[in-house]
C-alpha positions as CSV (number, residue, x, y, z in Angstrom):
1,X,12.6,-160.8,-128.7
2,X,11.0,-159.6,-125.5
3,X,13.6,-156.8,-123.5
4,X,12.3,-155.9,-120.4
5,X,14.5,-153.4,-118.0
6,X,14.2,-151.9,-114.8
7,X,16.7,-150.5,-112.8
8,X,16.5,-149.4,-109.0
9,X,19.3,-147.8,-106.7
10,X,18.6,-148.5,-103.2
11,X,17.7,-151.8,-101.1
12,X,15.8,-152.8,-98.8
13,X,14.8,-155.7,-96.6
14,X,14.5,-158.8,-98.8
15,X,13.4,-162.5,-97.7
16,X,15.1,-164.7,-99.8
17,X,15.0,-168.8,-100.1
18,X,17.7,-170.6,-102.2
19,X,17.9,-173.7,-103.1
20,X,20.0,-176.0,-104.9
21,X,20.3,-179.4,-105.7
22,X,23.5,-181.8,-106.8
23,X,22.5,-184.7,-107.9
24,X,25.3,-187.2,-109.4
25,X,24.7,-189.3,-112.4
26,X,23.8,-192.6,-112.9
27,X,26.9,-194.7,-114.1
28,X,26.4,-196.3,-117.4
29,X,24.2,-199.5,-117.6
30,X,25.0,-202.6,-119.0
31,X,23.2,-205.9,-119.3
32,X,24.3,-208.9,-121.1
33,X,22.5,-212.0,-121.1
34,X,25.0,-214.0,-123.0
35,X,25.9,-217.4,-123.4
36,X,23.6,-219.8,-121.8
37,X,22.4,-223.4,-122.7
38,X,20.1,-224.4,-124.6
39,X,16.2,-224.3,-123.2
40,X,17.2,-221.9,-120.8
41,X,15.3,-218.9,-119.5
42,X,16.9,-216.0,-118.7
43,X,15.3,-212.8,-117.6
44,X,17.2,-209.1,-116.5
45,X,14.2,-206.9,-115.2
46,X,16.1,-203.1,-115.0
47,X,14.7,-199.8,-113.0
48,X,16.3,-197.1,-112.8
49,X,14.8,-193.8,-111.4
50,X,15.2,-190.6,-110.0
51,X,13.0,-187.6,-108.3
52,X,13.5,-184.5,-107.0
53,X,10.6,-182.6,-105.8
54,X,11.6,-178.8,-104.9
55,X,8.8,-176.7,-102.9
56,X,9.6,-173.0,-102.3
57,X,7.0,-171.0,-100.4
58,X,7.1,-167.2,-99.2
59,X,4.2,-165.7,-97.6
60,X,4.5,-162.0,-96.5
61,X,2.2,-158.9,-95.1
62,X,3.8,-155.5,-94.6
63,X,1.7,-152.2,-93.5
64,X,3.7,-149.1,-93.3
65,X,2.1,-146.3,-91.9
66,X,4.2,-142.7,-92.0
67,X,3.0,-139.8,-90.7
68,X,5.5,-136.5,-90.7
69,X,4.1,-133.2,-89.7
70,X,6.9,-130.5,-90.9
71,X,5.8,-126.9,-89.1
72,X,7.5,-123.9,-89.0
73,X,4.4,-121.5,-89.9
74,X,1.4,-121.1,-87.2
75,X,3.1,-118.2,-85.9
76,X,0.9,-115.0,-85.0
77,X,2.4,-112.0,-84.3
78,X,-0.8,-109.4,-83.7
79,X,-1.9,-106.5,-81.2
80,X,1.1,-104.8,-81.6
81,X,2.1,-101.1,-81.0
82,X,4.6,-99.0,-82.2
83,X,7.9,-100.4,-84.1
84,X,8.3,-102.8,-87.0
85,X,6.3,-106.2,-86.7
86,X,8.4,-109.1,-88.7
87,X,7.3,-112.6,-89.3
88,X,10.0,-114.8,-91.3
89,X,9.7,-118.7,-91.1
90,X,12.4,-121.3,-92.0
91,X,12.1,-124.0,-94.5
92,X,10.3,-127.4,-93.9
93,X,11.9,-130.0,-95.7
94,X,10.4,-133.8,-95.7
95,X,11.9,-136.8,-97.7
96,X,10.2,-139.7,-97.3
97,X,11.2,-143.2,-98.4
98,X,9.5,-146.7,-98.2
99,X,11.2,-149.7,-99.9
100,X,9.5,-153.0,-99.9
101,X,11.3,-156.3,-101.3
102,X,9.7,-159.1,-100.6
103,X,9.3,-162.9,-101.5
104,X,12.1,-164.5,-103.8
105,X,12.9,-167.9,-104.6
106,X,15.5,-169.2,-106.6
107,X,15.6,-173.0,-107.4
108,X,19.0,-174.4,-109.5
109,X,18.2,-177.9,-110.3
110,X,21.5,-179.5,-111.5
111,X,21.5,-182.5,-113.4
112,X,19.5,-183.4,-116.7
113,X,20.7,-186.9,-117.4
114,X,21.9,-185.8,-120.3
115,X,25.0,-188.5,-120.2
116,X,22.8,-191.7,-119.5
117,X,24.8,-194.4,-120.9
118,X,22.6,-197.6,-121.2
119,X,23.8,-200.8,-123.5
120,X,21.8,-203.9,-123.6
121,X,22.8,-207.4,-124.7
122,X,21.3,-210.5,-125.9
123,X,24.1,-212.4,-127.5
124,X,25.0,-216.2,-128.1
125,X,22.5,-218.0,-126.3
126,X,21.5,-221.8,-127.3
127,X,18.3,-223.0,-129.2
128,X,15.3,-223.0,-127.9
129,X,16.3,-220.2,-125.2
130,X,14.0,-217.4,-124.2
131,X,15.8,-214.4,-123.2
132,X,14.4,-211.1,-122.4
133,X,15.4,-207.9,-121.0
134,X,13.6,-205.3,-119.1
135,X,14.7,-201.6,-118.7
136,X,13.3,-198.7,-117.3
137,X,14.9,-195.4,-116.8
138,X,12.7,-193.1,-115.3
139,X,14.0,-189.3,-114.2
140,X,11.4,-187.0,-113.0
141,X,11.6,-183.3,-111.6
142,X,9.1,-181.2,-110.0
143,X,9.3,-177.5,-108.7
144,X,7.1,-175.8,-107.0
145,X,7.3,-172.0,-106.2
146,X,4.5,-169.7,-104.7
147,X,4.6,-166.4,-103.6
148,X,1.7,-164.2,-101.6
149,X,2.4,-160.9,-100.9
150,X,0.2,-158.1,-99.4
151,X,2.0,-154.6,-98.7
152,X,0.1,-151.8,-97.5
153,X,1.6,-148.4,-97.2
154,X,0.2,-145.3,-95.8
155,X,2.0,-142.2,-96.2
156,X,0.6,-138.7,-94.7
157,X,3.0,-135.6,-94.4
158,X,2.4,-132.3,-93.8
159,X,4.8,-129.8,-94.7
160,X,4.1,-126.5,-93.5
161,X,5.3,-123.1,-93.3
162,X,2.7,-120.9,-93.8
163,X,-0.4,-120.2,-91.8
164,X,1.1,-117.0,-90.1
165,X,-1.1,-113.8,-89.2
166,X,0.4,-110.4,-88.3
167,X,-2.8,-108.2,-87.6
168,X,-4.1,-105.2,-86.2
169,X,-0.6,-104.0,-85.6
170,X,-0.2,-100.0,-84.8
171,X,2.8,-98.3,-86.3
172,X,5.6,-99.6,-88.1
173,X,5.8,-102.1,-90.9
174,X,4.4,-105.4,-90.9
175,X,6.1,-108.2,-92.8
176,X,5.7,-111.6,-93.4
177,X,8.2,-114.0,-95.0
178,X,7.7,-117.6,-95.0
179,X,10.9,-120.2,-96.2
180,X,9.9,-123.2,-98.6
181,X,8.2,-126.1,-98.3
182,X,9.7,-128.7,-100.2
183,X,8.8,-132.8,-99.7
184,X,10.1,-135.5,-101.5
185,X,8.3,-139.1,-101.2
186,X,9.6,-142.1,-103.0
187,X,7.6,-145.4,-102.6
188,X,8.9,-148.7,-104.3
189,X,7.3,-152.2,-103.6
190,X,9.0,-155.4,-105.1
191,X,7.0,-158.5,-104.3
192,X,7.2,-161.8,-105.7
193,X,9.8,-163.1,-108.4
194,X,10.1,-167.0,-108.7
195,X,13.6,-168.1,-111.0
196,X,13.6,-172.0,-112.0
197,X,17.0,-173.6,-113.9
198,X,17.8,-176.9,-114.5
199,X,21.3,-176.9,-116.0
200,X,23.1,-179.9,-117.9
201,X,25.8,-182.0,-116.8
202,X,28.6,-184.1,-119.1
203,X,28.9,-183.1,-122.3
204,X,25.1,-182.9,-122.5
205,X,25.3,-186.3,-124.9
206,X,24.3,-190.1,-124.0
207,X,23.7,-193.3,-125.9
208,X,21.4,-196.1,-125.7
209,X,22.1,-199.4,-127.7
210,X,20.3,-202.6,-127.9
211,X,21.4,-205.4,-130.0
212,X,20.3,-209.1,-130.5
213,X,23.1,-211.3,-132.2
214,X,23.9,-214.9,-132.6
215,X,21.5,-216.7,-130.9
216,X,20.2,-220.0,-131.6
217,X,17.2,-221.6,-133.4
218,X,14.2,-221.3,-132.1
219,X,15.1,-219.4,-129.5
220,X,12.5,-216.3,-128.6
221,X,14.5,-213.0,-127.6
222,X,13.0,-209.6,-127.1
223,X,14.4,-206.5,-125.2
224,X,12.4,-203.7,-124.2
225,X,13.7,-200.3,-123.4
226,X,11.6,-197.5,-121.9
227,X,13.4,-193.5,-121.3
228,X,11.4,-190.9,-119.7
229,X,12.1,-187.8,-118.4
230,X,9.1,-185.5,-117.1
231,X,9.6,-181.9,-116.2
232,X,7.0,-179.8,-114.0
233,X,6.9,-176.2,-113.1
234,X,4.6,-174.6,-111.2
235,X,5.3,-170.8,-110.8
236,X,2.2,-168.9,-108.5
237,X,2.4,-165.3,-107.4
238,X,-0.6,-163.3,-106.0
239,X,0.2,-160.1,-105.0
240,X,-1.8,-157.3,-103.3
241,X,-0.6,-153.7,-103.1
242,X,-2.1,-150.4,-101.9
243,X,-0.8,-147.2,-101.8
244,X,-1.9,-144.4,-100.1
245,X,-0.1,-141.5,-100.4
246,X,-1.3,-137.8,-99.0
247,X,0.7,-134.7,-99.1
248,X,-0.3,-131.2,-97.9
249,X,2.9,-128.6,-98.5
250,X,2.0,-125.3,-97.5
251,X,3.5,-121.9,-97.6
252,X,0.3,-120.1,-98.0
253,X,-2.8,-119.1,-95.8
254,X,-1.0,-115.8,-94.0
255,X,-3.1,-112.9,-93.3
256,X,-1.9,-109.3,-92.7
257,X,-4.9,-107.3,-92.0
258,X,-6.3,-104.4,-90.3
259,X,-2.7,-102.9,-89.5
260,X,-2.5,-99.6,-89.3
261,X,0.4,-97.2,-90.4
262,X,3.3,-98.4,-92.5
263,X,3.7,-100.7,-94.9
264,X,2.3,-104.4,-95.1
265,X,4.2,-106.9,-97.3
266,X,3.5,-110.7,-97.4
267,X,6.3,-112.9,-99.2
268,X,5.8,-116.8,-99.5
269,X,8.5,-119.2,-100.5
270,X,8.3,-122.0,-102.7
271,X,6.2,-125.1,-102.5
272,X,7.9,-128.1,-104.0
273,X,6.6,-131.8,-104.0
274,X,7.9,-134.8,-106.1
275,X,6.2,-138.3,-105.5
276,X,6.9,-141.2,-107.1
277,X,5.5,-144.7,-106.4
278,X,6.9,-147.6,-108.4
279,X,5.2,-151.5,-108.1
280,X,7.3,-154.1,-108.9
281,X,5.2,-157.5,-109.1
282,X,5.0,-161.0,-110.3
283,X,7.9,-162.0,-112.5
284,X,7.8,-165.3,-113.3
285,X,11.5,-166.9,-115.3
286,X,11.9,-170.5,-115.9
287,X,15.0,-172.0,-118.1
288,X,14.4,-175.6,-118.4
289,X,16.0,-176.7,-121.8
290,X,18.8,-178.9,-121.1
291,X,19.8,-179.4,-124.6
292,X,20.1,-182.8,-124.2
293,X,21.1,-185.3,-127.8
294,X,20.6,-189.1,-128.0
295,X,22.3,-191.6,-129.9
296,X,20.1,-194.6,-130.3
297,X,21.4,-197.6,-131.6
298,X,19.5,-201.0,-132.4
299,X,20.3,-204.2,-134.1
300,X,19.2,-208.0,-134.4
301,X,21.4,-210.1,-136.3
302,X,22.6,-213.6,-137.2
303,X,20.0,-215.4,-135.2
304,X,18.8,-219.0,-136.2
305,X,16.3,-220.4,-138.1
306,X,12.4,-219.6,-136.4
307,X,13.9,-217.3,-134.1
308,X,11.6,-214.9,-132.6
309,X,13.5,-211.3,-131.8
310,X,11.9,-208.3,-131.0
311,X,13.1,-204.8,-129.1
312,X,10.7,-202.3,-128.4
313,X,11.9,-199.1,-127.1
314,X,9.8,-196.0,-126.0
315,X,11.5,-192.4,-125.1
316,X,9.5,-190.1,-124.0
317,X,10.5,-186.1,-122.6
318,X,7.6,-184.5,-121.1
319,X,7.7,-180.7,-120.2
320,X,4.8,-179.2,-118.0
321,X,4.8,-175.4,-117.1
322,X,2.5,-173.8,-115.5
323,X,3.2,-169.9,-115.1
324,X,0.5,-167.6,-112.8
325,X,0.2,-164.3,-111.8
326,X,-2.7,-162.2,-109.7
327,X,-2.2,-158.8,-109.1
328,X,-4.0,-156.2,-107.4
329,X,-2.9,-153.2,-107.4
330,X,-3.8,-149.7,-106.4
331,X,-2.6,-146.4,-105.9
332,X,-4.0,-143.0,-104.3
333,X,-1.9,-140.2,-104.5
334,X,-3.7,-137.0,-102.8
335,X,-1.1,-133.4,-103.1
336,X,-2.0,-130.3,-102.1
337,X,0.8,-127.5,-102.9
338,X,-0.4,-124.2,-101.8
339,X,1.3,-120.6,-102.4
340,X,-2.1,-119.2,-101.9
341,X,-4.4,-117.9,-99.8
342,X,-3.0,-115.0,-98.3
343,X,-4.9,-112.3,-97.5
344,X,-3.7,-108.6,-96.9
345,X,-6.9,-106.6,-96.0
346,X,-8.4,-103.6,-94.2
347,X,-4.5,-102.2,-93.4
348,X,-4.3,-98.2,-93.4
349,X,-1.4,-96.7,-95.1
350,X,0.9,-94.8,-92.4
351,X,3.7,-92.2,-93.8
352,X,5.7,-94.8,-95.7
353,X,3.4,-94.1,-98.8
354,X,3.6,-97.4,-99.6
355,X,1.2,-99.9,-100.9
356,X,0.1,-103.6,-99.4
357,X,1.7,-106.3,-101.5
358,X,1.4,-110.1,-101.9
359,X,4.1,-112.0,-103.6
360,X,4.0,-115.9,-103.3
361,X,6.5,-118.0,-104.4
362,X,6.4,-121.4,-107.2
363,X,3.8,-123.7,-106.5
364,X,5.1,-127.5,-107.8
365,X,3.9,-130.9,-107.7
366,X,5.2,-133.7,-110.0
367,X,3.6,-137.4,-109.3
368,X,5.2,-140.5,-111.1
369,X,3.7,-143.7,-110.4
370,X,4.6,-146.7,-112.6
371,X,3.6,-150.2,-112.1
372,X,5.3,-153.3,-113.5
373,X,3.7,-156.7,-112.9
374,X,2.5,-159.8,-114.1
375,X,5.8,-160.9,-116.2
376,X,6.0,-164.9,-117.2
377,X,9.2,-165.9,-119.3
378,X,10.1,-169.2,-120.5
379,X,13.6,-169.7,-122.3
380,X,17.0,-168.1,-122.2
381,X,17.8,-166.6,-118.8
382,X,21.0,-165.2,-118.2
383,X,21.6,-165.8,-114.8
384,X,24.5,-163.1,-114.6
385,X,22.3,-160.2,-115.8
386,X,19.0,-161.1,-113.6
387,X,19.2,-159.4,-110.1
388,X,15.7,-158.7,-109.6
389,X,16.2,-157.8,-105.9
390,X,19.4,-156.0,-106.5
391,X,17.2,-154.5,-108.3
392,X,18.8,-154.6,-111.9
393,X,16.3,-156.9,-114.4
394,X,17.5,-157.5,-117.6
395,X,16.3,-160.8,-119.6
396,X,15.6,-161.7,-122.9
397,X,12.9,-164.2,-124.0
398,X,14.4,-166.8,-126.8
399,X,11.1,-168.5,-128.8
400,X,13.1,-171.0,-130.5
401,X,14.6,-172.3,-126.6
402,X,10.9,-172.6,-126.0
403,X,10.1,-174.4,-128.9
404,X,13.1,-176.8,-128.4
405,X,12.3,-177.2,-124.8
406,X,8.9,-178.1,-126.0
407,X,9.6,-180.7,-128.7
408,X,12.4,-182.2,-126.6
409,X,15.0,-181.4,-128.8
């Protein structure tokens, strides 16, 4: 058992196709060839098929390109005579999100002729008849699903605060006080998810019977039956993400130098940054076993003498998947958090008696990046707990439904 789980809170723009198909059932079949004269010829040559051909298609290229420049340092305050000389910034906050969600199909196929009824009859005829029967039930499905996705975001912020000078001041105290710098990017891309059902009808149970029964002497009867069902999946994603993400939060870089008289005092806030980049890509779920049973019933009896009866039957269930996924993914995450760099030199002490001091605030950066691709499931799917857009993915992956599915059982 394969548990796979991945939650996500917001939404964005998704492209979506759906389709679904109602197909009705074939009533039951029956053909008799009962009855006739002797030397007669009678012939009932049967086809019955069905095909459904579903092609989904989504083709998509996003670039997002962000650049946010947050500024409350730069300031100068220098030259200055006589009095106090104060530099105090406010914060510069910056939160950044990108949300991609893109390419989805969803294909619900219903209708597995299960509940085929078919009953053949070759019953009573006179001597030296030749009766024969011909039936051919043919039901074929074929989905297709492809997905191309190529998202390109570009984020660059700048979060400043810092970068202040208060120099070659004369008298007083010189101060510099900058707020925080906090930024706050969150980048999620969700390309590409194909889902393929095919879901039962009836009470998922048919019959077939062919019987040859009281026919005359030399009479040559033969009845031949031929089932086939033929499943074929082809699930294609190719996805091709690039992140580039650069962030510069700054509460450093102040200078209080050559200030003469009183005292000089630099005081940086905090620098906070939190990025997370989470890729989403090529999930592949396909639940195509219709658990469908057969009876089969087939009987020659009570023909004449140097009669020639024969039924052939042939039931084939063919299942062809073909599940593919290309991804490409990559990430560049650049941060620069910076409480540094200040510089408080060359100042001359006036009558305050008190010494030049730096104190800089926290300094923070935490980076997440997670990607998630390349998922192919065939089996169970619960249809209730699979919202991969929504963006709440929960499926299991049953081996023994795939074995089943496989065998045609």
């Amino acid at each position: 058992m394969n548990i796979f789980k991945k939650t996500i809170l917001t939404g964005a723009a998704t492209a979506a196709l759906f389709v679904q198909t109602v197909l009705p059932a074939f009533a039951a079949t029956t053909i008799t060839i009962s009855g006739n004269g002797s030397n007669s010829d009678n012939d009932a040559d049967v086809e019955i098929e069905r095909e459904t051909t579903v092609v989904q298609e989504n083709e998509s290229d996003i670039e997002n390109k962000i650049d946010v420049d947050a500024n409350t340092g730069d300031n100068q305050a220098n030259d200055n005579t006589g009095g106090d000389v104060e530099v105090e910034t406010g914060d510069a906050d910056v939160d950044v999100k990108v949300q991609n969600s893109t390419n989805t199909n969803v294909a619900e196929v219903n209708g597995c002729d299960c509940d085929q009824d078919a009953e053949v009859k070759i019953i009573g005829n006179g001597t030296h008849s030749e009766n024969e029967v011909d039936l051919d039930l043919k039901y074929k499905t074929e989905i297709y699903q492809e997905n191309d996705a190529d998202v390109d975001n570009d984020v660059d912020v700048d979060a400043n605060t810092g970068d202040n000078d208060a120099d070659d001041n004369t008298g007083g105290d010189v101060k510099v006080t900058t707020g925080n710098s906090d930024v706050k990017v969150d980048l999620i891309t969700l390309a590409n998810s194909n889902l393929a059902t095919k879901n039962g009808n009836g009470n998922g149970a048919g019959s077939i019977s062919a019987m040859i029964l009281d026919n005359g002497s030399y009479s040559d009867n033969d009845i031949d039956l031929e089932l086939e069902r033929e499943v074929l999946l082809d699930q294609d994603n190719d996805a091709d993400v690039d992140n580039d993400v650069d962030v510069d939060s700054n509460t450093g870089d102040n200078d209080a130098d050559d200030n003469t008289g009183g005292e000089v005092a630099i005081e940086t806030g905090d620098s906070d940054v939190k990025v997370l980049v989470d890729n989403m890509s090529n999930f592949n779920a396909a639940d195509l076993d219709c658990g469908c049973i057969l009876d089969i019933l087939a009987k020659i009896d009570g023909n004449g003498t140097d009669s020639e009866n024969e039924i052939e039957a042939e039931f084939e269930d063919e299942l062809e998947t073909f599940q593919e996924n290309d991804d490409e993914t990559e990430n560049e995450v650049d941060v620069d958090s910076d409480t540094g760099d200040n510089e408080a030199e060359d100042n001359t002490e006036g009558n305050q008696n008190g010494d030049p001091s730096i104190k800089t605030g926290n300094g923070g950066a935490d980076v997440e990046v997670h990607n998630n691709s390349n998922t192919n499931q065939l089996g169970s799917v619960d249809l209730e707990g699979l919202d991969w857009m929504g963006h709440d993915v929960n499926f299991t992956f049953d081996l023994n439904a795939f074995l089943m599915a496989l065998l045609g059982l």
